[in-house]
C-alpha atoms as a printed R data frame, in Angstrom:
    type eleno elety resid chain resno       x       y       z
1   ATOM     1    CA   UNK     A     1 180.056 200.434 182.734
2   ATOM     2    CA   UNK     A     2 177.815 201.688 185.472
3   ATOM     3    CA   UNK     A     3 175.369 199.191 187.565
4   ATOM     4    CA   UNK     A     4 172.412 201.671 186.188
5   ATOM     5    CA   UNK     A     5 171.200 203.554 182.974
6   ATOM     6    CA   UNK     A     6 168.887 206.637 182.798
7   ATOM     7    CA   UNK     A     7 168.861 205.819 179.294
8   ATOM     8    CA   UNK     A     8 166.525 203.096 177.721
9   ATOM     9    CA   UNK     A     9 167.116 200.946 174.514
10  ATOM    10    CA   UNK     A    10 165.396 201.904 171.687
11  ATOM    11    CA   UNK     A    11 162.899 199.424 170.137
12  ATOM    12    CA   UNK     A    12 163.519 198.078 166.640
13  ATOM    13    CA   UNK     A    13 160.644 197.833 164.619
14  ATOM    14    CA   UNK     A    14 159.233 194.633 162.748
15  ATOM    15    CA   UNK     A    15 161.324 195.139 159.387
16  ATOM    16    CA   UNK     A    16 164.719 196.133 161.756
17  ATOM    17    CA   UNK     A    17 165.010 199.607 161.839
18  ATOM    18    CA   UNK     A    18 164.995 202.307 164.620
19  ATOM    19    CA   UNK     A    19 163.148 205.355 164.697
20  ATOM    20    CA   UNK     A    20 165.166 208.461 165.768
21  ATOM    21    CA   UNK     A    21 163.554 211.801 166.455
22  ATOM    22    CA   UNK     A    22 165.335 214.884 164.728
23  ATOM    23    CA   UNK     A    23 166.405 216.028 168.337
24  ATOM    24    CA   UNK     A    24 168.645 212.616 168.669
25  ATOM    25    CA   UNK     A    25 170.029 213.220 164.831
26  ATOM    26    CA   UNK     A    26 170.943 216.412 165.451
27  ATOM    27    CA   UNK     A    27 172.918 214.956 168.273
28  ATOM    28    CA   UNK     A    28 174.496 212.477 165.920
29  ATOM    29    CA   UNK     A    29 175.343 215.390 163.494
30  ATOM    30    CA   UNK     A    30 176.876 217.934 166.458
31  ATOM    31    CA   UNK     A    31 179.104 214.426 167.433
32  ATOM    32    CA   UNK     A    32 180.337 213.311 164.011
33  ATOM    33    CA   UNK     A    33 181.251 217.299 162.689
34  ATOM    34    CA   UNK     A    34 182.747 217.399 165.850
35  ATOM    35    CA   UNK     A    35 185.129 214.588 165.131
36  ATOM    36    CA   UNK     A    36 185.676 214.862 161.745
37  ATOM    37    CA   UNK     A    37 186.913 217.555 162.226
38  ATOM    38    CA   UNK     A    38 189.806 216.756 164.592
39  ATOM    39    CA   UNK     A    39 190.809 212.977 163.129
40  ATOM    40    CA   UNK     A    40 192.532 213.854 159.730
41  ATOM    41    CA   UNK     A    41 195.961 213.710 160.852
42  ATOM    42    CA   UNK     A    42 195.056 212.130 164.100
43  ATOM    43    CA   UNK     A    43 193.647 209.038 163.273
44  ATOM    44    CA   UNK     A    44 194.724 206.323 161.787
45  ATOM    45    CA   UNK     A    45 194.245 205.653 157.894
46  ATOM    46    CA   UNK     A    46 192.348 202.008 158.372
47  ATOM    47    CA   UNK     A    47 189.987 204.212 160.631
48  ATOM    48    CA   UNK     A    48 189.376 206.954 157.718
49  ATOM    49    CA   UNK     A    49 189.464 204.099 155.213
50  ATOM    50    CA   UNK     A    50 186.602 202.447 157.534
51  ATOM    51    CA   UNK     A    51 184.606 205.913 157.399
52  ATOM    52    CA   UNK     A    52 184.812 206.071 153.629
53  ATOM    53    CA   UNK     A    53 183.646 202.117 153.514
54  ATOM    54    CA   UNK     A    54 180.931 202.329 156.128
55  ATOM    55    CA   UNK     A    55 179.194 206.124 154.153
56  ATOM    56    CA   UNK     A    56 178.429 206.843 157.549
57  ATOM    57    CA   UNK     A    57 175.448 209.909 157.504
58  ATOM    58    CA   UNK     A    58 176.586 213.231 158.297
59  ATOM    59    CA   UNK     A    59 172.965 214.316 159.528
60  ATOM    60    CA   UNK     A    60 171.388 211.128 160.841
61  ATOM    61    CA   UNK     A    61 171.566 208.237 163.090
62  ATOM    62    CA   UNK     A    62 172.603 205.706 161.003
63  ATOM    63    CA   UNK     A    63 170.659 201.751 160.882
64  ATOM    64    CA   UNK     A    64 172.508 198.859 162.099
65  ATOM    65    CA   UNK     A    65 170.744 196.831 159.582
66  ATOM    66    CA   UNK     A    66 171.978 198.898 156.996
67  ATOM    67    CA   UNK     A    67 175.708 198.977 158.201
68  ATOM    68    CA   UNK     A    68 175.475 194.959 158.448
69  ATOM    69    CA   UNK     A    69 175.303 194.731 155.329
70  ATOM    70    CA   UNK     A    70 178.045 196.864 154.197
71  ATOM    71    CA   UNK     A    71 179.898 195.397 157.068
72  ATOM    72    CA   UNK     A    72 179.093 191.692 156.385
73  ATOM    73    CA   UNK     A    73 180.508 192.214 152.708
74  ATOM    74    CA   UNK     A    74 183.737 193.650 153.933
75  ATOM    75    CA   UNK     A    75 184.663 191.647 156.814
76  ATOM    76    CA   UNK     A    76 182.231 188.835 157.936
77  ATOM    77    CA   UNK     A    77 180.174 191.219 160.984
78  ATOM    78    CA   UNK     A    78 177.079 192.305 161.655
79  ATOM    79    CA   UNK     A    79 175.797 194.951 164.335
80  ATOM    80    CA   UNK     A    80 173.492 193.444 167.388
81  ATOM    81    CA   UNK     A    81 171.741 196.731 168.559
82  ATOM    82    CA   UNK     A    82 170.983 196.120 172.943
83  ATOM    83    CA   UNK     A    83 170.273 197.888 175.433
84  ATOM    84    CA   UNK     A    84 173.124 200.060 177.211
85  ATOM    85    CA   UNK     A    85 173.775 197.640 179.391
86  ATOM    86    CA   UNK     A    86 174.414 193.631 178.628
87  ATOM    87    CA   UNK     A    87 176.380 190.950 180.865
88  ATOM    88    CA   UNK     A    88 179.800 189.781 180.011
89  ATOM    89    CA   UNK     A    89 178.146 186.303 178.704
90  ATOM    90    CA   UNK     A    90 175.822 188.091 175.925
91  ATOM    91    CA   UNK     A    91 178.877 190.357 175.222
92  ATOM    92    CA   UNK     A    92 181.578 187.865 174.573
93  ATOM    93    CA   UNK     A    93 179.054 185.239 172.912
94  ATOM    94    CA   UNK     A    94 177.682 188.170 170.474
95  ATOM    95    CA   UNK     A    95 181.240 188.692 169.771
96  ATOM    96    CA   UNK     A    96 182.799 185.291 169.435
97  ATOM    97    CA   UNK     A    97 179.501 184.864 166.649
98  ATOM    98    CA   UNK     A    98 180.829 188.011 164.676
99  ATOM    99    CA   UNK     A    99 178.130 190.240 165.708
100 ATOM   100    CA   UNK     A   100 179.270 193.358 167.257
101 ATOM   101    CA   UNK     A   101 176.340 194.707 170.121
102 ATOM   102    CA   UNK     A   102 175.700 198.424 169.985
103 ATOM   103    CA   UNK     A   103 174.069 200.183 172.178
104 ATOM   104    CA   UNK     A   104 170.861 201.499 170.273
105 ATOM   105    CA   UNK     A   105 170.013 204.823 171.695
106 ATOM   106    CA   UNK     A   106 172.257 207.871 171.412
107 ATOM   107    CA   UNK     A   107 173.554 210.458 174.087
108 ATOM   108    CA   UNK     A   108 171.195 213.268 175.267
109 ATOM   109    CA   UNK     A   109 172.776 216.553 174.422
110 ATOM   110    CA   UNK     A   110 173.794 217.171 178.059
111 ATOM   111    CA   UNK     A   111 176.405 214.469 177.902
112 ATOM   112    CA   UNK     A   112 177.856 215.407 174.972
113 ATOM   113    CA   UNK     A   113 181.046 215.593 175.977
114 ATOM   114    CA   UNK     A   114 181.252 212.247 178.435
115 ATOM   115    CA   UNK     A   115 178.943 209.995 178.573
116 ATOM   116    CA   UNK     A   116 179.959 206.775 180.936
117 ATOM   117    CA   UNK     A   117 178.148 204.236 179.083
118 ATOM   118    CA   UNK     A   118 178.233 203.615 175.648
119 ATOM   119    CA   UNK     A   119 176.174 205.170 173.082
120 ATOM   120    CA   UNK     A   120 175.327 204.221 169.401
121 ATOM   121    CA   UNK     A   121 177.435 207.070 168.629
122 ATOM   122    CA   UNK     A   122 180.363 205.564 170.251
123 ATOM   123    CA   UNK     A   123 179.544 201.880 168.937
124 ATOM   124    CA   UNK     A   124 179.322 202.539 165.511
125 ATOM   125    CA   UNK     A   125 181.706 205.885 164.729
126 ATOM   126    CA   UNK     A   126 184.250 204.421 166.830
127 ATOM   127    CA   UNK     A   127 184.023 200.491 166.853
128 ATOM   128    CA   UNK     A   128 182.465 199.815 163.895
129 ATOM   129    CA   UNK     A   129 184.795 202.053 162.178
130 ATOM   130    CA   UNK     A   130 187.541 199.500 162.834
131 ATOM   131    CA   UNK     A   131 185.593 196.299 162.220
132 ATOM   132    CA   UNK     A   132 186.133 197.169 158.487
133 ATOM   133    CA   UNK     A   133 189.694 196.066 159.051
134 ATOM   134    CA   UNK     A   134 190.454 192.315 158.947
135 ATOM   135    CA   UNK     A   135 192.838 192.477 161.447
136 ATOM   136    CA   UNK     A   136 190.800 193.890 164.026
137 ATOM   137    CA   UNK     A   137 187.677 192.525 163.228
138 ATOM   138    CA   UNK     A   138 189.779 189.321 163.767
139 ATOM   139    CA   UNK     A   139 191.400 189.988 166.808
140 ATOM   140    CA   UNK     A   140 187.761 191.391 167.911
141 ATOM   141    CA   UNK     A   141 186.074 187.406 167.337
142 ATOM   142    CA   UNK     A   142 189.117 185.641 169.111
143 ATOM   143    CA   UNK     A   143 188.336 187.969 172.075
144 ATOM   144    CA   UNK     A   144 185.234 187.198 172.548
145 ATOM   145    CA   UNK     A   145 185.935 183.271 171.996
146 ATOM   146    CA   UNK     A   146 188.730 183.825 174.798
147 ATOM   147    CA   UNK     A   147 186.062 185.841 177.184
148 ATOM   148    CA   UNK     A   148 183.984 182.596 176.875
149 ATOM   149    CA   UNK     A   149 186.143 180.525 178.097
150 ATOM   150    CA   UNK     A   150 187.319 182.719 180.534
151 ATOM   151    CA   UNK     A   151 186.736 182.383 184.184
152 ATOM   152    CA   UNK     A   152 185.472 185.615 185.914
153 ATOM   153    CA   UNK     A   153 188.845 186.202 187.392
154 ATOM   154    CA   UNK     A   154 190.221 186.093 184.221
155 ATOM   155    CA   UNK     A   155 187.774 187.950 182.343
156 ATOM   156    CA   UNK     A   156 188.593 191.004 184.724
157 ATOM   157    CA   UNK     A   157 192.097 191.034 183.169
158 ATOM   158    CA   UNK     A   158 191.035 190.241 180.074
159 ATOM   159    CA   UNK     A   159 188.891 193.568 179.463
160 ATOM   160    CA   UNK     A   160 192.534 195.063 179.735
161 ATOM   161    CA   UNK     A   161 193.537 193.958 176.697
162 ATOM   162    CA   UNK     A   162 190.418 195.178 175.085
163 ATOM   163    CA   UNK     A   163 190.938 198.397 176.413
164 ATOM   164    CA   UNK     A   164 194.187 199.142 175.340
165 ATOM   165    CA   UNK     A   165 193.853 197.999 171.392
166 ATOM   166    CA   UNK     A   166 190.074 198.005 170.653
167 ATOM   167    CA   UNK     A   167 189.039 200.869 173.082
168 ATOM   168    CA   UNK     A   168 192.240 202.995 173.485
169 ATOM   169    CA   UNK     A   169 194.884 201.365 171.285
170 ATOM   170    CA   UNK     A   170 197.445 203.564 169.577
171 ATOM   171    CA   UNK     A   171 198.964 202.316 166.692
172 ATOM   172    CA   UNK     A   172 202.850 203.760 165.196
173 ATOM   173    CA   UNK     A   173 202.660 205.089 161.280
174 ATOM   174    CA   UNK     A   174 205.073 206.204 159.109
175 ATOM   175    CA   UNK     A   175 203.313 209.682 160.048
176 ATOM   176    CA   UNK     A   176 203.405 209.474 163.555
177 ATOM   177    CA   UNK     A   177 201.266 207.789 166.096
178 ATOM   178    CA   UNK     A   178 197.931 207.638 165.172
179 ATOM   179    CA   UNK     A   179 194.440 206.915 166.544
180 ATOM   180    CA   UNK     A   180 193.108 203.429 165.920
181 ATOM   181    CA   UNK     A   181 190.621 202.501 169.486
182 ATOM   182    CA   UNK     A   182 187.070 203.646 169.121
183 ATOM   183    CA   UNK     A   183 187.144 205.280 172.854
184 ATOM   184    CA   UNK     A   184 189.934 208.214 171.550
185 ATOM   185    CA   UNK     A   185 188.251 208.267 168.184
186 ATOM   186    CA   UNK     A   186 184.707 208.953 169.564
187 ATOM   187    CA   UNK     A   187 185.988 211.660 171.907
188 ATOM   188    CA   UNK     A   188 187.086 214.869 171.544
189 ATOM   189    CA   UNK     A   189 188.997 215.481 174.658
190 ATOM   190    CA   UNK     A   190 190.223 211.940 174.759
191 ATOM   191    CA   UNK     A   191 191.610 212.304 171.076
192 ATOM   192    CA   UNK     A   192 193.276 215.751 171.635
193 ATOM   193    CA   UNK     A   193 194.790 213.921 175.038
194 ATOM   194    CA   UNK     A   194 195.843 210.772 173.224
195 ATOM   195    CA   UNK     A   195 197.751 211.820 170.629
196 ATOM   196    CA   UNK     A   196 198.729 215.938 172.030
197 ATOM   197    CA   UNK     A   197 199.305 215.752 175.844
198 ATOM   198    CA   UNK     A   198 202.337 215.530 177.371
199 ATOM   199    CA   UNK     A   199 200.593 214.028 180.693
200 ATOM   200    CA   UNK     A   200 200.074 210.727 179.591
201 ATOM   201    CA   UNK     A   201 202.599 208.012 179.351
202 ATOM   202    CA   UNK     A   202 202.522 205.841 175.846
203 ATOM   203    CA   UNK     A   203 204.283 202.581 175.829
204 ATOM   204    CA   UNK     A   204 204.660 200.261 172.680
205 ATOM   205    CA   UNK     A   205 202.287 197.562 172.463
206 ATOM   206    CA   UNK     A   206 202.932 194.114 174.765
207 ATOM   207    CA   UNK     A   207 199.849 192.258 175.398
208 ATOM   208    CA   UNK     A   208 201.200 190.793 178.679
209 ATOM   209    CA   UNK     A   209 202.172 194.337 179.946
210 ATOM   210    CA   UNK     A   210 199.053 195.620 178.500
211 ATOM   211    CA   UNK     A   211 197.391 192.345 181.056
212 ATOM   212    CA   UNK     A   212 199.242 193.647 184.108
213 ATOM   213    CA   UNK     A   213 197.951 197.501 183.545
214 ATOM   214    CA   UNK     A   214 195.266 198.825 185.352
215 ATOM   215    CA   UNK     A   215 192.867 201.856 184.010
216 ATOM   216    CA   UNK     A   216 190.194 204.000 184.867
217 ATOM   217    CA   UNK     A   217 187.007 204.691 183.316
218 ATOM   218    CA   UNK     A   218 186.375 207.927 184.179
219 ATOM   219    CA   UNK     A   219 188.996 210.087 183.237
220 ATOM   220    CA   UNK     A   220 191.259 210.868 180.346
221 ATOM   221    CA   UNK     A   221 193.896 207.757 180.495
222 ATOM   222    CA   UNK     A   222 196.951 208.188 181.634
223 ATOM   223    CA   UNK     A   223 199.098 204.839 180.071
224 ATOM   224    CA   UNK     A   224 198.319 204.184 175.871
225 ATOM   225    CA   UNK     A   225 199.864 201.174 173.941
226 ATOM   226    CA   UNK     A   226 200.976 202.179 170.717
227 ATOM   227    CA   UNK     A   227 200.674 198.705 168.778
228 ATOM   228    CA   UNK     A   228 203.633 198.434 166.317
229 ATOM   229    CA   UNK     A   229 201.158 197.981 162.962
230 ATOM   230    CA   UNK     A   230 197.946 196.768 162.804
231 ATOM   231    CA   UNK     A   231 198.580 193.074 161.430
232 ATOM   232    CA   UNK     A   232 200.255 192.504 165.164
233 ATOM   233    CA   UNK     A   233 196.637 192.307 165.657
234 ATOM   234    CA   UNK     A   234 196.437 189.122 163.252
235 ATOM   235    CA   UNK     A   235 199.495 187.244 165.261
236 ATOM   236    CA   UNK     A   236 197.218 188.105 168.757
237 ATOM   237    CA   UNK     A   237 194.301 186.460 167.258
238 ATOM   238    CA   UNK     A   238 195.771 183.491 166.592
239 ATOM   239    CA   UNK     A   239 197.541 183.449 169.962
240 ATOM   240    CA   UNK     A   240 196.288 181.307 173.908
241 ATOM   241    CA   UNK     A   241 195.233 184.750 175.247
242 ATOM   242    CA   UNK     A   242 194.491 182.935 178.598
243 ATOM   243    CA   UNK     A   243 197.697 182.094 178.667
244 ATOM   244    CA   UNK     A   244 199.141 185.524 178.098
245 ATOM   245    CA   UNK     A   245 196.692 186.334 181.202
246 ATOM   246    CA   UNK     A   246 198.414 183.357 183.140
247 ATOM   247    CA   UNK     A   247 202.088 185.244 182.627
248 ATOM   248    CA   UNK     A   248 200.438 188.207 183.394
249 ATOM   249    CA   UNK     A   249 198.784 187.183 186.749
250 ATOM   250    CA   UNK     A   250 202.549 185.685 187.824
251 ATOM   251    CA   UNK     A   251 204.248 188.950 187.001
252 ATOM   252    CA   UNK     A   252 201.334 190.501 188.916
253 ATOM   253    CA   UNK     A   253 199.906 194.479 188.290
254 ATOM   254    CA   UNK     A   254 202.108 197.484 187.096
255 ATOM   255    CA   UNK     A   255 201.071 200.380 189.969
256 ATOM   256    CA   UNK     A   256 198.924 202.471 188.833
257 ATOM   257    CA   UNK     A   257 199.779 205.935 187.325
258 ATOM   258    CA   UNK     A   258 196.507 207.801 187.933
259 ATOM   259    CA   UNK     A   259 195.224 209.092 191.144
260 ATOM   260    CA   UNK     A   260 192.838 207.201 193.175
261 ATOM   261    CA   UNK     A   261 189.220 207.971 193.281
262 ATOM   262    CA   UNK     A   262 187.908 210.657 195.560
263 ATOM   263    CA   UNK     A   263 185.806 208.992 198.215
């Protein structure tokens, strides 16, 4: 997440909702046709199932204070809108509390396509999505418990594992590999690249290897875990992730498989 933001949060009014102007829900439209469009057969079916669930607007930036209450019914969460940017302590406490932060404004349409921080758009299509599922809106709440009481050393690793199931997981289907992190299902280059591309290397689903693996923000990934079905996500919960980041830290970093930055 970058140090600065030239966009602003948007202010939520006394009875909870956000005003949008028709220029920022035609963005959301241009952004959901765009990926409905390429998920069916891409995606995974909790994801479509969470679509269906959620009655996400086609034409409109949708209310957090709405979805909460869809999403509090189905699973136990509720959506925190914040500004773009929020420390680590805010994150993992909103999480460990079952209250998922999303950023409240959306993308201008000159960052359509990439957009380094994260957008409403990306918050709720793709994260939200998945927090209709009990296993990952689980997993999700023992994270942020485990980011609490992680050290900041630890807490860099940590985001590794968050990355490669809740941002950029892959998960195995009797149809294939399928889409199920919210950073390949809110992009369209990084979902043709996830699941099409023979560039990238996918590897099935070990959090301690996932620990050791380090990424890049800025470009299409090259590594994916492919998790083996989603209720692994149930067993992860429920297991000493700082101690998985212990075994990890021994066994030290996997090189990495993308190039370096350019100076």
């Amino acid at each position: 997440m970058p140090k600065s933001s030239k966009y602003q949060a948007k202010v939520v009014d006394d009875q909870g909702f956000i005003d949008y102007s028709e220029a920022e829900d035609a963005v959301w439209a241009t952004l959901y046709a765009r990926q409905m469009e390429l998920l069916p057969g891409r995606a995974c079916q909790p994801f479509l199932d969470g679509l269906d669930l959620l009655a996400l607007p086609s034409d409109h930036v949708p209310q957090a204070k709405t979805l909460s209450k869809r999403l509090d019914e189905l699973t136990g969460w509720s959506i925190e809108p914040v500004p773009a940017l929020i420390n680590f302590d805010r994150f993992f406490t909103l999480l460990s509390q079952r209250r998922f932060p999303a950023a409240s404004f959306i993308r201008m349409e000159e960052d359509l396509d990439y957009l380094q921080e994260p957008d409403i758009f990306h918050e709720i299509f793709g994260h939200v999505t998945m927090l209709t599922h009990q296993a990952f809106a689980d997993f999700t709440e023992a994270y942020g418990k485990a980011g609490l009481a992680a050290s900041p050393k630890d807490r860099v690793m940590l985001a590794r594992l968050y990355w490669f199931t809740v941002e950029f997981g892959l998960i195995q289907t009797p149809q294939g590999v399928r889409i199920c992190g919210g950073g390949i299902a809110s992009s369209p280059g990084e979902t043709l690249h996830a699941i099409e591309s023979d560039l990238p290397t996918r590897r099935p689903f070990v959090p301690v290897d996932a620990l050791r693996t380090p990424y890049r923000i800025d470009i299409f990934q090259s590594v994916y875990y492919i998790l083996d079905k989603m209720e692994d996500l149930f067993d992860l919960a429920k297991t000493d992730l700082l101690a998985l980041i212990q075994q990890a830290r021994v066994l030290g970093d996997f090189s990495p498989t993308y190039p370096p930055k350019s100076a």
